[in-house]
N, C-alpha and C positions, 0 to 999 in steps of 0.2 A: 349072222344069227337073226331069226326073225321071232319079232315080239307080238305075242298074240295082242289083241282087241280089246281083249279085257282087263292082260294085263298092263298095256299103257294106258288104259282110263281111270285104273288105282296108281299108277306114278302120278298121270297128272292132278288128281285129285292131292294126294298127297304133301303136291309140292304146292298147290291151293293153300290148304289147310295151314301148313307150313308158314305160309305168305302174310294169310290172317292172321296167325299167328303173332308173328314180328311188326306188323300197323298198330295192334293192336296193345302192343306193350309199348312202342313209339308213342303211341296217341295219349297212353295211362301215364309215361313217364310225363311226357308233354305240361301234361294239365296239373301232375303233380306238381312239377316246377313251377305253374303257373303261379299255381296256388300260393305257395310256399315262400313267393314273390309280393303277392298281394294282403298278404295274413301278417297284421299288425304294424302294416302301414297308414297313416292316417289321412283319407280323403274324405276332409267335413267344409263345404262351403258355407262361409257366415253372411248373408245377405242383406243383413242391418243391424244396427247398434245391439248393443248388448245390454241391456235391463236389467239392474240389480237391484234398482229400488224403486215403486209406484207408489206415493204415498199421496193419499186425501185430505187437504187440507181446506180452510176456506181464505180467500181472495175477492176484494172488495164485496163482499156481501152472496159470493158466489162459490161452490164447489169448483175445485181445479186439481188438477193431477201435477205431484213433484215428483217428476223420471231424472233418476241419476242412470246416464246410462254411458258404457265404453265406447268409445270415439274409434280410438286406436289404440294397439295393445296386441296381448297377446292371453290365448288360453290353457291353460295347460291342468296337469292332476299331478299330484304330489304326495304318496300316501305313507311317506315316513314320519314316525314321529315326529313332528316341533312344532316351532310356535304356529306357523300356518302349514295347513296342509287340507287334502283333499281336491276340488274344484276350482281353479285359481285365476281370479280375471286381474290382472297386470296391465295399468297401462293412462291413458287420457280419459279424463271422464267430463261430461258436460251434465247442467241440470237443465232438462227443459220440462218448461211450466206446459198444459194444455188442458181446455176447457172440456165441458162434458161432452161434447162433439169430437173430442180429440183433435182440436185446432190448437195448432201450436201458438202460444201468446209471446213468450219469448225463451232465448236459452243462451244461457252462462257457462263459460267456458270454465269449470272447478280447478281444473288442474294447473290454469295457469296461475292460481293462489300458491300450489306448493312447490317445492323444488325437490322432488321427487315424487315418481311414479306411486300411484295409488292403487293397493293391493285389496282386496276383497276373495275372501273363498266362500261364500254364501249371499245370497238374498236378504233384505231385512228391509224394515218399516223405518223412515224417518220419524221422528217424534218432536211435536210440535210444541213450543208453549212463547209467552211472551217473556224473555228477562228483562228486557227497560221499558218497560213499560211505553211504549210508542204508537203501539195497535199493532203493528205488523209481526207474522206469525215468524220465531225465531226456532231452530233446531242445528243437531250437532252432527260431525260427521265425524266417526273413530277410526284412529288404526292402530295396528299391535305395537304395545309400547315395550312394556316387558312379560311375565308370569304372575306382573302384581297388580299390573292396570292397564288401559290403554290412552293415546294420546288425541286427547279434542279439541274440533275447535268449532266456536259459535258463528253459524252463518244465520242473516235474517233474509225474508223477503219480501222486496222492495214494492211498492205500490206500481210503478214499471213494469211488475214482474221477472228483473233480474235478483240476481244471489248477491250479496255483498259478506264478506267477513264483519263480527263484529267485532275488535280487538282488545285484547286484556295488556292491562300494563305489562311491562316486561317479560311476557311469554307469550311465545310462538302457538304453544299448544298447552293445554291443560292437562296435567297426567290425572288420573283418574283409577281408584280400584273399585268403587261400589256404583256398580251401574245397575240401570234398568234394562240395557239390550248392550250388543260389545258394539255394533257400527255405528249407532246413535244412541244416547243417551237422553233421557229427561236431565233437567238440574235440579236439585233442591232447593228451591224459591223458599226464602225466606220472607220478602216482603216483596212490593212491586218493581222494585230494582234490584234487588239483590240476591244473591244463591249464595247455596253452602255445596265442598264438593270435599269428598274423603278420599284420602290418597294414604298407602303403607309404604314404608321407607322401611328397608331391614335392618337397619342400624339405629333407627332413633322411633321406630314402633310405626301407629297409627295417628292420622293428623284431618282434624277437620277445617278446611279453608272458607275464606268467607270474603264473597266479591260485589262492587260497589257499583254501579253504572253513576259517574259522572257529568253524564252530557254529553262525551266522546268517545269512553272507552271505561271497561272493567277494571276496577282497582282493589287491592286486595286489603281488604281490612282488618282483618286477623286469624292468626291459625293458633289453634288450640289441639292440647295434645289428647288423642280419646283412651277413654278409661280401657 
């Protein structure tokens, strides 16, 4: 049998077309897997500390910068309801002090104060003021206690330019429900030494506390019950 000229240049065209055909669904399927591979997996490289708080304070007589910032940890997002949730830095945090040059003057390892990792899902302002009256600038640092306050504690800083705790008679942390920010708080300075701090207890109502500075350490001098 003989096959005209023209009609094997539409076989091979055909089988052409054909061809492209099937590369071309290879290539689609291909890339769909590709995709479908790479679509909501996470590739984010962090390439230095993590910054969750820049706060301006003053230092012998000079502006300086307090950077709380993640050392080590971990990131993550969390958007069911509870206590924390949304944006979540977990993990070691350091303060380091730095001048208006952004020259580091020194930096405190925070986390080796607690015995558990320190959570944060936002950014915030440290807030400064004096409680014992010593000149050096004191401020708090919070974490989620319960739905009714959270848990503080007083650090100062040092004319060294390291972070020290400043310590309350028999507590770890100060539970707190009326604040001025939830990561750090002001105190309510009653006099040059002394603050008041409210806290709600569900079984025995609303209580305002009242703390002493000593010479060494915070003592509590009395709690009354609020109206």
């Amino acid at each position: 049998m003989i096959i005209s000229a023209n009609k094997h240049y539409k076989f091979n065209k055909a089988i052409l077309i054909a061809a492209i055909s099937i590369i071309a669904a290879i290539t689609s399927v291909s890339c769909s897997s590709q995709t479908k591979s790479t679509i909501g997996t996470p590739d984010i490289v962090i390439q230095s500390p993590m910054t969750i708080s820049n706060s301006e304070c003053a230092f012998k007589g000079e502006t300086v910068y307090l950077r709380l910032k993640m050392m080590k940890g971990r990131y993550y997002e969390d958007w069911n309801p509870g206590a924390i949730m949304g944006s979540i830095r977990e993990g070691q945090f350091s303060a380091e002090l730095a001048d208006e040059t952004d020259k580091t003057i020194a930096i405190t390892d925070i986390s080796s104060m607690y015995d558990e990792p320190l959570v944060f899902n936002s950014t915030f302002g440290l807030e400064f003021d004096d409680y014992n009256n010593d000149g050096d600038p004191d401020f708090t640092i919070g974490q989620y206690g319960s739905s009714n306050g959270n848990l503080y504690r007083i650090f100062t800083l040092r004319k060294n330019g390291k972070i020290e705790p400043l310590p309350v008679k028999d507590h770890t942390d100060l539970f707190i429900s009326s604040t001025t920010g939830y990561y750090s708080t002001q105190l309510n300075k009653i006099d040059a030494t002394s603050f008041e701090v409210e806290y709600y207890d569900n079984t025995k109502g609303t209580f305002d506390d009242t703390y002493k500075w000593d010479g060494k350490q915070f003592v509590r001098t009395g709690s009354v019950k609020a109206n």
